[in-house]
C-alpha positions as CSV (number, residue, x, y, z in Angstrom):
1,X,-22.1,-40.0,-59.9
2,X,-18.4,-39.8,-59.6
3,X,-18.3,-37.3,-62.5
4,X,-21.0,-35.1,-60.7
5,X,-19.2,-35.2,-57.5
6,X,-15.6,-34.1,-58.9
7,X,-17.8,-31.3,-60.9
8,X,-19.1,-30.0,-58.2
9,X,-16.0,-30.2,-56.1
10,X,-14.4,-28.0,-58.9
11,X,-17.3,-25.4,-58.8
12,X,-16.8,-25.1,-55.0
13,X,-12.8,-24.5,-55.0
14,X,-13.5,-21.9,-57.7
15,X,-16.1,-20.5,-55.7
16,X,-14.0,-19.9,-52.4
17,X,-10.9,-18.4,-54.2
18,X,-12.3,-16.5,-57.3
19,X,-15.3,-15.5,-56.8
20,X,-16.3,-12.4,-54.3
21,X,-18.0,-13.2,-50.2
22,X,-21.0,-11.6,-49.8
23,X,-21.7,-9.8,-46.3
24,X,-24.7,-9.8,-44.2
25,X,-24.4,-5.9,-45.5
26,X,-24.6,-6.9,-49.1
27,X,-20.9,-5.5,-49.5
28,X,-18.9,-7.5,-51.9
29,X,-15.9,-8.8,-50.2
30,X,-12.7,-10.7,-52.3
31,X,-10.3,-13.3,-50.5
32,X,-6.7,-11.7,-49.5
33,X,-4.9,-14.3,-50.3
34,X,-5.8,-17.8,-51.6
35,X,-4.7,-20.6,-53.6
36,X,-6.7,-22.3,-56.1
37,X,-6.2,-25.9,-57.1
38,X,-2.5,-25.3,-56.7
39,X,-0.1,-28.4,-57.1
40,X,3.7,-28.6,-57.0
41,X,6.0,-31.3,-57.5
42,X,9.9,-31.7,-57.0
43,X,11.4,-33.9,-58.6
44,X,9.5,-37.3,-58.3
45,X,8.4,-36.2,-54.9
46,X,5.0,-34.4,-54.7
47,X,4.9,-30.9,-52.7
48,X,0.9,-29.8,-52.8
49,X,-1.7,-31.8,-55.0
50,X,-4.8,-29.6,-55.8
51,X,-4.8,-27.6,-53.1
52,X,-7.6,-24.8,-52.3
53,X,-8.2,-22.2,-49.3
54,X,-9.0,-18.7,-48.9
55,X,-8.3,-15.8,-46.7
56,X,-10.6,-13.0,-46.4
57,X,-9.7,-9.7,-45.3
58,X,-9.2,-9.5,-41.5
59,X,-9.0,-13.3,-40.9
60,X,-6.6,-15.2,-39.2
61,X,-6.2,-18.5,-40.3
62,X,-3.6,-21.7,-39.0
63,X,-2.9,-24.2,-41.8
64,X,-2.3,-26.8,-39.5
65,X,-1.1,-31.0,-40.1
66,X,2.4,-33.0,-39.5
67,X,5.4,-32.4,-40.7
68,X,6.1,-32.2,-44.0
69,X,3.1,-32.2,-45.3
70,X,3.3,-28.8,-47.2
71,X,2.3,-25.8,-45.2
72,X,5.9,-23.8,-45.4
73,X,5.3,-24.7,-49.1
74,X,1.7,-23.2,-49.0
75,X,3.7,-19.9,-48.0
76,X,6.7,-20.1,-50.2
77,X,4.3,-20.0,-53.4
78,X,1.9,-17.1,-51.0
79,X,5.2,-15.3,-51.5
80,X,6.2,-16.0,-54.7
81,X,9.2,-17.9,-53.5
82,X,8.1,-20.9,-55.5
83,X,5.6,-20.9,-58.7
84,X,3.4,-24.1,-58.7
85,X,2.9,-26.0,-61.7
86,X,-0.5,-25.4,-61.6
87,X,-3.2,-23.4,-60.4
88,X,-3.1,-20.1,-59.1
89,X,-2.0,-17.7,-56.5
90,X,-4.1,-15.2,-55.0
91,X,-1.8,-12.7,-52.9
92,X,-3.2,-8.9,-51.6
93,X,-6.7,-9.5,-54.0
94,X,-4.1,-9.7,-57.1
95,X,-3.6,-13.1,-59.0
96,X,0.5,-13.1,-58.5
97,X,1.0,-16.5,-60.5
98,X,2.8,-14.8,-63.2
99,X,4.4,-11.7,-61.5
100,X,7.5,-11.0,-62.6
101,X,10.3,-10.3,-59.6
102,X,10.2,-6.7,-59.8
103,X,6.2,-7.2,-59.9
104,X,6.6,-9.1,-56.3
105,X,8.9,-6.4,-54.6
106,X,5.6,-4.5,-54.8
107,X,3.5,-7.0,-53.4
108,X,6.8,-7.7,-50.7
109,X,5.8,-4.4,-49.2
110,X,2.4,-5.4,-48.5
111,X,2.7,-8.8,-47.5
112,X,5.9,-10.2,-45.4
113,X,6.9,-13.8,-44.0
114,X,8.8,-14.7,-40.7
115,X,10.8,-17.6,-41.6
116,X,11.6,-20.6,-39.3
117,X,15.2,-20.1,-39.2
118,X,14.5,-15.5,-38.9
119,X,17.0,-15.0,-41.4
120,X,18.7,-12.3,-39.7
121,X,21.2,-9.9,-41.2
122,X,24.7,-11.3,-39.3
123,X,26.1,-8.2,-39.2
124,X,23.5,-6.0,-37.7
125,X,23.0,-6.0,-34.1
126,X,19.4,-6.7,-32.8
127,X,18.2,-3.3,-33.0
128,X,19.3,-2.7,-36.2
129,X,17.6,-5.6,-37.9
130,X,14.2,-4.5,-36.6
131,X,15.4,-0.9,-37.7
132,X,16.3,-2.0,-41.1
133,X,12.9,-2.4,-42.9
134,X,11.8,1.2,-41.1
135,X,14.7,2.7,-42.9
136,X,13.9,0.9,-46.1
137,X,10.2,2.4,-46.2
138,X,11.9,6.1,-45.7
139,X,9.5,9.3,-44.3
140,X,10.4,8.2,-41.2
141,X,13.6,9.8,-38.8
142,X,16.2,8.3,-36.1
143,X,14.0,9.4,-33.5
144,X,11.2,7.7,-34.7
145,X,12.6,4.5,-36.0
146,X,14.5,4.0,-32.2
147,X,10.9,4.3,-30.5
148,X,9.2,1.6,-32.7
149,X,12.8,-0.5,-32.8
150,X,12.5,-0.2,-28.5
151,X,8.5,-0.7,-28.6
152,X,9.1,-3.8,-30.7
153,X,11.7,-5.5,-29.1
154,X,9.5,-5.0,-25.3
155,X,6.4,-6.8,-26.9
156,X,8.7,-9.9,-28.1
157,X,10.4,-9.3,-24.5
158,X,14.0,-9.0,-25.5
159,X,15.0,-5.3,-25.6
160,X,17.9,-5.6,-23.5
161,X,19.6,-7.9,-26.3
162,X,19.3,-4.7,-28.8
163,X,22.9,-4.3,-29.2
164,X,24.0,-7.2,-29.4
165,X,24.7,-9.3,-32.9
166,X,22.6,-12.4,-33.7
167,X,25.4,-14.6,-33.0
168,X,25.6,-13.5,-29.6
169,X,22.1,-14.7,-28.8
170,X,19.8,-17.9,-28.6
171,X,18.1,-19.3,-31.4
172,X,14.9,-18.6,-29.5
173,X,15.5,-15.5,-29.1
174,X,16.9,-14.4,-33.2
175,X,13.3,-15.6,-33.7
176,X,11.4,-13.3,-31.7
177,X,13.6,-10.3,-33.2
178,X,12.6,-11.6,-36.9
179,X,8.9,-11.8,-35.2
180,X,9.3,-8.3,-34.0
181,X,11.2,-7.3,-37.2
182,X,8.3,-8.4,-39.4
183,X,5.6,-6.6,-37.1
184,X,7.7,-3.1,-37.2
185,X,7.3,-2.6,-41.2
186,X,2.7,-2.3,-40.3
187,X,2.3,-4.6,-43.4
188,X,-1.1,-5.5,-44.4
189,X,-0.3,-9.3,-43.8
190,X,2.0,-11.5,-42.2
191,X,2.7,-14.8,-43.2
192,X,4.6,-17.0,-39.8
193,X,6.0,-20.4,-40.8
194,X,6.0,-22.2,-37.7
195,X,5.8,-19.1,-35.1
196,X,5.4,-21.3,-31.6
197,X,8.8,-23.3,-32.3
198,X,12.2,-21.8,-31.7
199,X,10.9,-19.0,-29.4
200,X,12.5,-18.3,-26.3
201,X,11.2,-20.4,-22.4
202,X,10.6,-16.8,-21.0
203,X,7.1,-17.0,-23.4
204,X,6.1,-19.8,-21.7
205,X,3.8,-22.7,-22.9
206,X,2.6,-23.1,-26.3
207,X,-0.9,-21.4,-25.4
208,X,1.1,-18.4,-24.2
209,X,3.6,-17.7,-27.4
210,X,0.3,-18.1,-29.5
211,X,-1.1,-15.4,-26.8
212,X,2.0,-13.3,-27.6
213,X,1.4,-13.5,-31.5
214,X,-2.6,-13.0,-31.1
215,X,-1.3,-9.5,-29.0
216,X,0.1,-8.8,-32.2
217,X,-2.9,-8.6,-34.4
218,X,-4.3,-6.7,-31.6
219,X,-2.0,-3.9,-31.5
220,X,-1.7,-3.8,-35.5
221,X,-4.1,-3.8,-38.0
222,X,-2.4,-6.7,-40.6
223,X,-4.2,-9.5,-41.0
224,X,-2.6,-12.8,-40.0
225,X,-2.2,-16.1,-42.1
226,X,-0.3,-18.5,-39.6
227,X,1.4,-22.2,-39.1
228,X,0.8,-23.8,-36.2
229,X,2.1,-27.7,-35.5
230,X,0.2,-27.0,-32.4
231,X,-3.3,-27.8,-31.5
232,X,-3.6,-25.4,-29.2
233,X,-3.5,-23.0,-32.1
234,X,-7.2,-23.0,-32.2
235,X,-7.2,-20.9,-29.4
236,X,-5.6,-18.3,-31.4
């Protein structure tokens, strides 16, 4: 019995990662992104052990649990940051296990991550680090990029800090620019590692910074895979 249970267990993880969704409409749909029975250890400490979920196209999904339980680990190895030991790694429909770097930059431009601590550029003022990946992409002029830059930094609420340098501002509030940096380059999917913590009083409660992200995916097409200590994440 035991045998028949892990057998079955196994056919259903393969089943949600690999294999395609079928639609009411009979259209074939494959998950986004997905990991399939992916474990990671380091050093004598296990990170992830066997772990399996998809995201179809157009979802939004919270990976949700205590600390230190392996969700910023879940995205680290969705981004290629870390390879697991096993398993594999499903990332915009392509299996990214074995990608290369150069073979991730690629991918980098369709997927992004907002980190817990926003890694900011320290040099740049405000407006320039949401600017940045605009001027990366290219086919897009001055005019243009100050617009989105200015549009950007009013959803996150902190436009008059625009030229200012990330020193000169609250932690809170270098995390809603990396929020609003992330947003600006349209990816097809953003990946937030704890996006209700470290965001500024002016958002309010919990339920009303998740409010703020759910604007985002809204506004812009990119689908949303999300970490939320919160419970109140549901509502998302």
């Amino acid at each position: 019995m035991k045998n028949t249970l892990e057998s079955s267990k196994d056919k259903l993880a393969n089943d949600l990662c690999m294999q395609s969704t079928m639609l009411g409409s009979g259209e074939s749909v494959r998950p986004y992104l997905a990991l399939q029975k992916a474990s990671i250890s380091f050093g004598s400490k296990l990170g992830l052990d066997d772990v399996t979920f998809a995201v179809m196209p157009g979802e939004t999904v919270c990976l949700m649990g205590r600390s230190a339980v392996g969700k910023s680990v879940c995205l680290r190895i969705l981004m290629g940051f870390l390879k697991p030991d096993s398993g594999r790694v499903i990332v915009a429909h392509e299996d990214i296990t074995d990608f290369s770097d150069q073979q991730l930059a690629h991918i980098h431009k369709r997927v992004t991550m907002v980190f817990q601590s926003g890694a900011l550029f320290d040099s740049l003022t405000v407006g320039e680090n949401v600017a940045f990946p605009l001027r990366e992409l290219g086919g897009v002029n001055d005019a243009q990029i100050d617009e989105n830059v200015d549009f950007m930094l009013d959803m996150v609420g902190i436009r008059a800090e625009r030229d200012r340098l990330p020193a000169e501002i609250s932690i809170r509030m270098r995390r809603s620019v990396a929020i609003a940096r992330a947003i600006a380059e349209k990816p097809e999917a953003v990946l937030y590692d704890e996006p209700t913590t470290m965001v500024d009083p002016m958002m309010g409660s919990p339920c009303s910074r998740i409010a703020l992200i759910s604007s985002f995916v809204t506004s812009f097409p990119p689908q949303l895979c999300r970490l939320s200590h919160y419970a109140s994440a549901h509502s998302l």
